[in-house]
N, C-alpha and C positions, 0 to 999 in steps of 0.2 A: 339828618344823619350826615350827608354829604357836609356842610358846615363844621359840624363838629369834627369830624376828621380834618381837615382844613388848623381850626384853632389845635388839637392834639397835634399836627406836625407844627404847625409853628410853637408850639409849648415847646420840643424836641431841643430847640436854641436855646432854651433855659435851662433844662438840665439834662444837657450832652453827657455830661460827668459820668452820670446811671443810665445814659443810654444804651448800654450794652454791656453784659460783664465782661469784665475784662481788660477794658480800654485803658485803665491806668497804665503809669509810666511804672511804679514798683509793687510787687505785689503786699494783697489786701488781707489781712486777717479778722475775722471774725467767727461767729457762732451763732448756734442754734437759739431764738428765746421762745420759750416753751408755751405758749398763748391758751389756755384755758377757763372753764367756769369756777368762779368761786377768788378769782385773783382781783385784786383792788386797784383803781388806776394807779394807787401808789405803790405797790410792787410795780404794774408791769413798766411805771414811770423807773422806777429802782435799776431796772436791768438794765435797759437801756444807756442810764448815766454811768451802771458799771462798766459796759462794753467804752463808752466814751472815754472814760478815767483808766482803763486798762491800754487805749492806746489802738480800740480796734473800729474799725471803719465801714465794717460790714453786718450785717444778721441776716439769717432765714427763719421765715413765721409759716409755719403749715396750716394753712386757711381750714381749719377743719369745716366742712359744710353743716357738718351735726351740729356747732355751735351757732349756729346762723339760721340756718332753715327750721320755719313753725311747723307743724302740718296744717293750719289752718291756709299756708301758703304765703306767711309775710315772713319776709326777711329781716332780720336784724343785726345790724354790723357794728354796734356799738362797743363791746370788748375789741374787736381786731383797730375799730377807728381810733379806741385808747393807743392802742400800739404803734399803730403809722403815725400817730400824734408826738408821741414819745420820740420816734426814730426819727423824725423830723426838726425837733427840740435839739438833742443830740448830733446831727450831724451822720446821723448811721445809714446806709443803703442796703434797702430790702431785697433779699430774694423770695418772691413769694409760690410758695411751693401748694398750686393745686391740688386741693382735696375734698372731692365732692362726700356729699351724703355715706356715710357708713356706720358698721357698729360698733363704735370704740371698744366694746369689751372684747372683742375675739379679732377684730382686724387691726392690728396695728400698722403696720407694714399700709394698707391700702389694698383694695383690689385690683386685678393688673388689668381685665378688660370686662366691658360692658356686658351683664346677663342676659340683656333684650333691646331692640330698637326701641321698646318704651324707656328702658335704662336708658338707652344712649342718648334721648331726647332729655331725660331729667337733667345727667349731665351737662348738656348743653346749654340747660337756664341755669344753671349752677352755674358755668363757666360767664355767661351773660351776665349772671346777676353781680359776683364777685370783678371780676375784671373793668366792667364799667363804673362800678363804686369804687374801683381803688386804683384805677389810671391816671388819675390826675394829680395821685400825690406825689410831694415834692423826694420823698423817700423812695419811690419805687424805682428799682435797680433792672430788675428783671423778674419773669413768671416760671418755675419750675413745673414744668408740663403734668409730671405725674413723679411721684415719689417712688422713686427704683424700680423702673420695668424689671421685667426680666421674670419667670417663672421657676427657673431650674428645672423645666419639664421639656418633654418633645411632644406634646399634645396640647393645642390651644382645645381649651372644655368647649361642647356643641351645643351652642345656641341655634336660634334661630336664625340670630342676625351672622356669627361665625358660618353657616352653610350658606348664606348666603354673598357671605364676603368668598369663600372660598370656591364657591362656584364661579363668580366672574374671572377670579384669582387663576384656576387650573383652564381658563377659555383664553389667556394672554400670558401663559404662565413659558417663560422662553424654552425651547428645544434644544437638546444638545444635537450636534451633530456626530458626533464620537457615537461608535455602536459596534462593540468588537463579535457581535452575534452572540453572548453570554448572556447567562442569565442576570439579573440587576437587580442589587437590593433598594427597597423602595422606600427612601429620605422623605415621601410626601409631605408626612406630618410636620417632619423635622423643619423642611423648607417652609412651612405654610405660617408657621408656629411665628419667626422672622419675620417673615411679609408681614405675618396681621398684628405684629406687636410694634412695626414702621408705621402701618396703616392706620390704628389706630392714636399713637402718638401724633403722626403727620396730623389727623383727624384733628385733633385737641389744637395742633398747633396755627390749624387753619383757622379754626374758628378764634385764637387769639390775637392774631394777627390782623384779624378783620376788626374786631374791638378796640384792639389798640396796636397799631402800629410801628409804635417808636419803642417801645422797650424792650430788654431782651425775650430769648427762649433759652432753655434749658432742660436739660436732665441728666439726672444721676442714676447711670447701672449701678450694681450692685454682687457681689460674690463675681466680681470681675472674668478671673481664671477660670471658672466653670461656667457661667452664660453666657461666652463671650458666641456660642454659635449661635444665639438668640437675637446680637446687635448688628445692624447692616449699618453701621458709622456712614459709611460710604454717601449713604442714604440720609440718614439725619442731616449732614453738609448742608444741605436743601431746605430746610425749616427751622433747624439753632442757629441762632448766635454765638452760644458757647456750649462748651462741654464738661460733662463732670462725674463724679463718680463717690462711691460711699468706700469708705477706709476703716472698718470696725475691726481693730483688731483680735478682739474676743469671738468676732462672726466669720469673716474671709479672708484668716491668714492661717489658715491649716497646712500649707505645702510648707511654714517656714516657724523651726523654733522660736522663744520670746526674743534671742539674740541674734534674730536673723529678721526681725518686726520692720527692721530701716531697707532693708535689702528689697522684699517686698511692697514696700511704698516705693521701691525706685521704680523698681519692675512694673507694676500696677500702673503706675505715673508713665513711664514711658508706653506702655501699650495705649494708654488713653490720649495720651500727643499724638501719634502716629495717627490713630481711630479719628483725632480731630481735625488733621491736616491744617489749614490756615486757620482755621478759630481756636480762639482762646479754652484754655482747659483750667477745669477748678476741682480742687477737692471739697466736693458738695457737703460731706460728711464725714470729720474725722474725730474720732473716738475719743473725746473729753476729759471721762471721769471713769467710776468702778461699776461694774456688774455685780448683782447677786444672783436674780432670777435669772437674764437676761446671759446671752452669749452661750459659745459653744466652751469656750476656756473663760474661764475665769480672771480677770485682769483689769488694774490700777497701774496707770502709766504712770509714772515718775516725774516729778519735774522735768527731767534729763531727757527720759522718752519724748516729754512732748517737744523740746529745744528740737531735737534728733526729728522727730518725722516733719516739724517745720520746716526744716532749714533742707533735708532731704526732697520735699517737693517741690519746693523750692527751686532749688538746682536743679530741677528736672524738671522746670519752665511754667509749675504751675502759677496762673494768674492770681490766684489766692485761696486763702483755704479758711472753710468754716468748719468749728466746733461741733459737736454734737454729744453734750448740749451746752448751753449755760447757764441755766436753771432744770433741776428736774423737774419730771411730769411730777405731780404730787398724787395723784391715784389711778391703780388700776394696772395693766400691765406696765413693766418698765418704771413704775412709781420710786422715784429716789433714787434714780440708777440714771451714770453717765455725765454728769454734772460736771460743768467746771466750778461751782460755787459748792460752797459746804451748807447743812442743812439749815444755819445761821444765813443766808445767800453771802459770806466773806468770800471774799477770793482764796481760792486754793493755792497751791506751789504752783498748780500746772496751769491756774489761771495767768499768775505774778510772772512766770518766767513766757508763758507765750505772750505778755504786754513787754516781755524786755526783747524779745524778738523782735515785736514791733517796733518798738523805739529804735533798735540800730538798725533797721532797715529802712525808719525815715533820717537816723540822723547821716546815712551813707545814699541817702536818694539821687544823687546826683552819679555814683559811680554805680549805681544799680539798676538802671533806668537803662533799661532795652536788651536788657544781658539778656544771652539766649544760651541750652545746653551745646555744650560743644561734645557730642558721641563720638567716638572712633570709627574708621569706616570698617567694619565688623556687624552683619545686621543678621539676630536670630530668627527667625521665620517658623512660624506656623499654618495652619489652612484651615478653617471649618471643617472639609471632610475628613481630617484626621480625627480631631475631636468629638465627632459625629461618629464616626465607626469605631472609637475607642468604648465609648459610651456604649451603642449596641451592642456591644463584644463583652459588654461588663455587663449589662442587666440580662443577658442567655448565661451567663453564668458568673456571679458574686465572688470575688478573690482577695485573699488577703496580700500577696507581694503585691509589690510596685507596680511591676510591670503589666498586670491585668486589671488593673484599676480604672478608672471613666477616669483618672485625671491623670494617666501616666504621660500623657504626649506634653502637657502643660507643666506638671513634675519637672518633665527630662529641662524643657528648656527655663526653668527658672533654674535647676540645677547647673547649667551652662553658663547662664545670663553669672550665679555666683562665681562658676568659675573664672570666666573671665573678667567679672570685675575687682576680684582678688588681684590684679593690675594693675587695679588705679584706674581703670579705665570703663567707657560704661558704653556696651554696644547699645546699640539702635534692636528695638523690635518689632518685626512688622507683619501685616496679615501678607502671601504671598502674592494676595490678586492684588495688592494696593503695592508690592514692591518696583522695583523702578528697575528692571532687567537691562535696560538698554545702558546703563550707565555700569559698566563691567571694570576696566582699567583699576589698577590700584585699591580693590573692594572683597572683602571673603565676606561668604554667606555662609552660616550654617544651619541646617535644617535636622534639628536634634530631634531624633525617636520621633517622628512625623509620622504615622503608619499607613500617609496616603500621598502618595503625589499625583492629583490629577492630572487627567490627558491635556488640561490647557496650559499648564503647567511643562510641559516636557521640550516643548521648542524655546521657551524661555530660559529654561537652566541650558540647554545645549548651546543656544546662542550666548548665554551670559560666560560660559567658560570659554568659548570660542575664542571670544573679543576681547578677553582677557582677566575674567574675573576666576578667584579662588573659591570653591566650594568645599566646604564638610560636611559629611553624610555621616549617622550614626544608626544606633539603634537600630527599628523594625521599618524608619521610613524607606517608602516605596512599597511598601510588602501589600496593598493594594493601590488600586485606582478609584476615582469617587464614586464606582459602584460596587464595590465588595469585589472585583475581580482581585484574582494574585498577581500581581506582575510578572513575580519571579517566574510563572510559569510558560509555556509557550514562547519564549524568549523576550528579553527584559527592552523593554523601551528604550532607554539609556543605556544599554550595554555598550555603544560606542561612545560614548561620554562617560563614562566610570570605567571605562576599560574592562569589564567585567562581568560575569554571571554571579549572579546567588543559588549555589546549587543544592541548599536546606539549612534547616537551622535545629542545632541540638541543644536540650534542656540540659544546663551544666551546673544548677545551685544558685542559692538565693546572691553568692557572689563567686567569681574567677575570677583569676588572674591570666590579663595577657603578657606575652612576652616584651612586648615595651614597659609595663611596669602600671598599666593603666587596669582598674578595674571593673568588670563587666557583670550584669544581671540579670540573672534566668537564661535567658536564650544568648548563644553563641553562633554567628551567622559562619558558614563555610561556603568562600569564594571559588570562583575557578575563574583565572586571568586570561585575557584576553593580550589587550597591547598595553595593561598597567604591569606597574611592579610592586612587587610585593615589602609591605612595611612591618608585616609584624604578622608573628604566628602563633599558632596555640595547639597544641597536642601535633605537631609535625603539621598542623592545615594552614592555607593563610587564612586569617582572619583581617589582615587591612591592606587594602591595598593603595597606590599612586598612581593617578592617570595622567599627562601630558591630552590636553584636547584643544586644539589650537592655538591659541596664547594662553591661556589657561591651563587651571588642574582641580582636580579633582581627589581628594581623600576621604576613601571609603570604608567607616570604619562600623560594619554589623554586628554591635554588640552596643548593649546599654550602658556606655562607660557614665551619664550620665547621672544613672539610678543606682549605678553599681559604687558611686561616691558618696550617696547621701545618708546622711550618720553616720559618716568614718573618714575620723580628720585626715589619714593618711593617703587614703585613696583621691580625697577631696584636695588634698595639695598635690597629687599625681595628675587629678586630673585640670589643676591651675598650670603645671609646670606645662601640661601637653599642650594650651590654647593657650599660652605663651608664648613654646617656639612657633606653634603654626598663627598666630594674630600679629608677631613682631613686627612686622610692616605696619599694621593698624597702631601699633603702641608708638611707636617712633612718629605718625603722623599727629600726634595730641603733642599738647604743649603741654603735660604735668603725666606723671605718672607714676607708679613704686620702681625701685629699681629691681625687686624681687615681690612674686607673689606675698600677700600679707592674708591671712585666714582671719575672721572675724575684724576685718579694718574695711567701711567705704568708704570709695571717695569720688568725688562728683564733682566736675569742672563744666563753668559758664565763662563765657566769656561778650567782649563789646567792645570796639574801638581798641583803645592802649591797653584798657583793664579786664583781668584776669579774677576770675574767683574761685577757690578752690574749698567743698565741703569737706572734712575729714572724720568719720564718724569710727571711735574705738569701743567695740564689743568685747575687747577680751577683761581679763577677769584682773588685769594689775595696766601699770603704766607702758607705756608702750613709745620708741625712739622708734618713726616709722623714716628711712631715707628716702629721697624724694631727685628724681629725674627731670630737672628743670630747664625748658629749651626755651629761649625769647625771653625769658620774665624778669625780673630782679625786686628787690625794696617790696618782700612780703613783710604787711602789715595782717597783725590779728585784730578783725573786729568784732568777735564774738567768741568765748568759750577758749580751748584751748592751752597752753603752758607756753612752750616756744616751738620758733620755728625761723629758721634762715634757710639759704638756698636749696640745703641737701638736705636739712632733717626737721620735721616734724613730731613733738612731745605728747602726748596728750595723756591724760589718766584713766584710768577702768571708766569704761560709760560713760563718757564723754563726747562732745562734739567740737570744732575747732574751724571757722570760720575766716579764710584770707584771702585779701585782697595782694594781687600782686600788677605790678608796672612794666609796660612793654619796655625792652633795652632799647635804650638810645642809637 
């Protein structure tokens, strides 16, 4: 054994290439190929030469174990060996996405943790049997741990083996020191659920890593915005090599209309960079072809769509992104559904235009080769125990507004995240424990409809406005701490950094208006000032106020102007115009921007050395002259999509995307 690990890292020198996803100099595109019984080595030979001749450099195969494993207990690898054959032929690097023993007709998706320690032992010759047969191919990229943790629940199911993971779990399980003498609502599950969905990935990734070595790790969440108190990123750092995530637009883009689908892939995209910190990030799964049975919406991306969510993650640093699929499954659930090929296997529009993706992004290889997002310094923050107590708060009682929903805190700040990138600009989003507080000077945070700021939490905002950073408050956050306590009550934590009490909050309609012109939902917070001043009123109260706290400030605005924008163009450019004037420092610090807010226009800047890149993505419904705030650049050229475009202005047509390069000034 010892020998053979030995020859596996010296193999490692032969192909560094697929040593790790990611490592390329520009990013990779590829797809799903769909590995099943009853396919001929000449199909799944076919797919492979299609992915080649389209220009794409990548695949993922989900090792089904059901296709492999006998009950007599012999293994048979010979359909997946056609595959890694094929992918080797071609030139393709495999992600190969672990999938023990299941029952294809009711689990698609995969199950998310082990039944029993006899389970968990099956798995483990599964993972042995598969990972040692297929380490030494010249194809393999890297091993997808498990196809999309994450439950969407706050209860890991009770095993055997679950009580007794969770017994050691609650014996080393860290203390707070914080104890305001209150009573505590009890996250057990919530927290346990986290640990043992690390614990048992960590698990898989340990015993892969012992196998083999040199290749990657990886996984892909899933319904991003709503599991995200399920992922401890933090934690995966420690076991991946890269990171990634599934992009179904028919499944986890519910917070965002079909024309708001790119906005959403930014959003998504940037929360999983952040979640990745130094490793590479991939979109593991993004949405192909059509649904019939399959998704929550119903939906066939476009040629245009698929240019648009490429060239969107693009610019938002992902290392590369695979399809899902490029053959469909041919029966059983999902059967025909998501395809980039047609049921003749021809390439589609949306196959043909993401091979033209490809193509300009090797023929510009040279000026795209190390580009990295360039965000504003502007960074929206959220916390687990917001999203945790939102949740709780929804399932004691089911609500139809926004604002009582399990997904209002996430809502608020993707509503934010559009307003401000109506800009041209693309803030940074970050979990609060992973934010960077010490670095205050020339930086706004805002913490949109948050409805928890915990007690670790509080010396950090107070020192970060100190030292001289800008804060925005909205919404209900602060309205507890991470144990259900109120803040507002017994006098508020931050009252000397907001300058401020909150002294209740009244029900005023699904919308109001404040008197700056911004509009607010359900609840209207009523202030009483302390050493701030007052910005803005509503029925003769103040409703926002301004704090000066040592080089810093603080703007405290208790109302949902967030949710109170969504579906309604007019409030939604009121509430662009308002994180306009208060981000203008962050807008003036990017080299590219709108000179005025633009509704339905992204745009997303990379940059590298001399060279500049700017995405431009038009959702409105005609042609659009967007002007353009260009500080350092000159000599934009288009290399993708687009009409014209010089210093000041940018053309592009309904549904379109417009791709530029531009040259630092001499």
């Amino acid at each position: 054994m010892r020998l053979h690990r030995i020859l596996i890292a010296l193999l490692a020198i032969c192909i560094a290439p697929s040593a790790g996803a990611g490592n390329g100099k520009i990013p990779e595109i590829g797809a799903q190929v769909f590995i099943e019984p009853g396919q001929s080595p000449e199909e799944i030979d076919s797919f492979f030469r299609t992915l080649r001749d389209c220009g794409m450099t990548t695949a993922r195969i989900r090792m089904f174990g059901s296709h492999m494993y006998h009950e007599d207990g012999r293994w048979d690898f010979a359909l997946y060996d056609e595959a890694f054959r094929a992918a080797e032929r071609y030139g393709i690097s495999l992600f190969a996405t672990l999938f023990p023993p299941t029952d294809e007709l009711t689990d698609v998706g995969g199950f998310k943790f082990p039944r029993s320690r006899r389970h968990l032992q099956e798995i483990d010759d599964y993972i042995s049997a598969v990972v040692t047969h297929f380490r030494d191919s010249r194809a393999l990229s890297t091993w997808v741990l498990q196809n999309e943790p994450g439950t969407g629940g706050v209860r890991v199911p009770e095993t055997e083996l679950s009580r007794e993971v969770f017994d050691d779990w609650l014996k080393s399980r860290p203390r707070s020191d914080y104890d305001n003498g209150y009573l505590k609502a009890d996250f057990t599950q919530e927290e346990f659920l986290r640990y043992y969905t690390t614990w048992y990935l960590g698990h898989i990734a340990d015993r892969v890593s012992r196998l083999d070595p040199v290749h990657g790790r990886h996984v892909n969440p899933h319904q991003l915005l709503s599991t995200l108190p399920e992922y401890d990123f933090a934690a995966y750092r420690r076991f991946l090599t890269s990171f990634g995530g599934s992009f179904h637009l028919s499944w986890h883009f519910g917070m965002f209309s079909c024309e708001q689908y790119p906005l959403g892939v930014s959003l998504m995209s940037d929360i999983l960079r952040s979640g990745a910190g130094d490793k590479p990030f991939w979109i593991t799964e993004l949405q192909g072809g059509n649904v019939t049975a399959s998704g929550s919406v119903p939906y066939c991306p476009t040629a245009a769509h698929t240019a648009q969510y490429l060239w969107t993650s693009i610019a938002a640093g992902a290392k590369g992104i695979i399809f899902w699929t490029l053959n469909q499954r041919a029966a059983a659930l999902e059967a025909g559904e998501w395809g980039l090929l047609d049921f003749q296997r021809r390439p589609s529009d949306r196959l043909r235009e993401a091979g033209a993706v490809a193509a300009c992004i090797r023929r510009n290889s040279d000026r795209l080769a190390g580009m990295q997002p360039a965000t504003a310094p502007v960074t929206l923050l959220y916390n687990v125990a917001s999203l945790r107590i939102q949740r709780r708060n929804a399932d004691v009682q089911p609500a139809s507004e926004a604002g009582r929903r399990a997904d209002a805190a996430m809502r608020s700040l993707a509503r934010a995240y559009e307003a401000i990138s109506m800009s041209g600009i693309t803030p940074a989003v970050e979990d609060m424990e992973r934010f960077d507080w010490t670095r205050s000077e020339g930086r706004t945070a805002v913490i949109p409809n948050m409805v928890s700021l915990p007690s670790s939490s509080w010396p950090q905002i107070r020192a970060f406005v100190r030292n001289g950073g800008r804060l925005i408050v909205t919404g209900l956050s602060g309205f507890y701490d991470e144990n259900m306590y109120c803040l507002f009550m017994n006098g508020f934590p931050l009252a000397d950094c907001f300058g401020a009490e909150l002294s209740e909050f009244k029900v005023c309609g699904d919308r109001f208006a404040l008197d700056n012109g911004l509009t607010g939902h359900l609840w209207r917070g009523l202030l009483a000032p302390s050493t701030a001043e007052v910005e803005t009123s509503c029925c003769g109260d103040p409703a926002a106020v301004r704090n000066r706290f040592g080089k810093g400030e603080v703007l405290w605005i208790p109302s949902l102007i967030e949710l109170g924008a969504e579906n309604d163009d007019e409030a939604m450019a009121a509430l662009a115009d308002f994180y306009r004037r208060e981000c203008t420092q962050a807008i003036e610090a990017v080299p590219v921007s709108f000179v005025r807010p633009e509704p339905r226009v992204l745009m997303r800047t990379m940059r590298s050395g001399d060279c500049l890149l700017t995405l431009i993505i038009n959702k409105r419904k005609e042609t659009v002259d967007i002007p353009l705030r260009v500080a350092g650049y000159e000599s934009p050229e288009i290399i993708y999509g687009g009409k014209t475009v010089n210093d000041h202005t940018a053309t592009l047509d309904s549904d379109s995307c417009m791709v530029v390069l531009w040259r630092k000034c001499s």
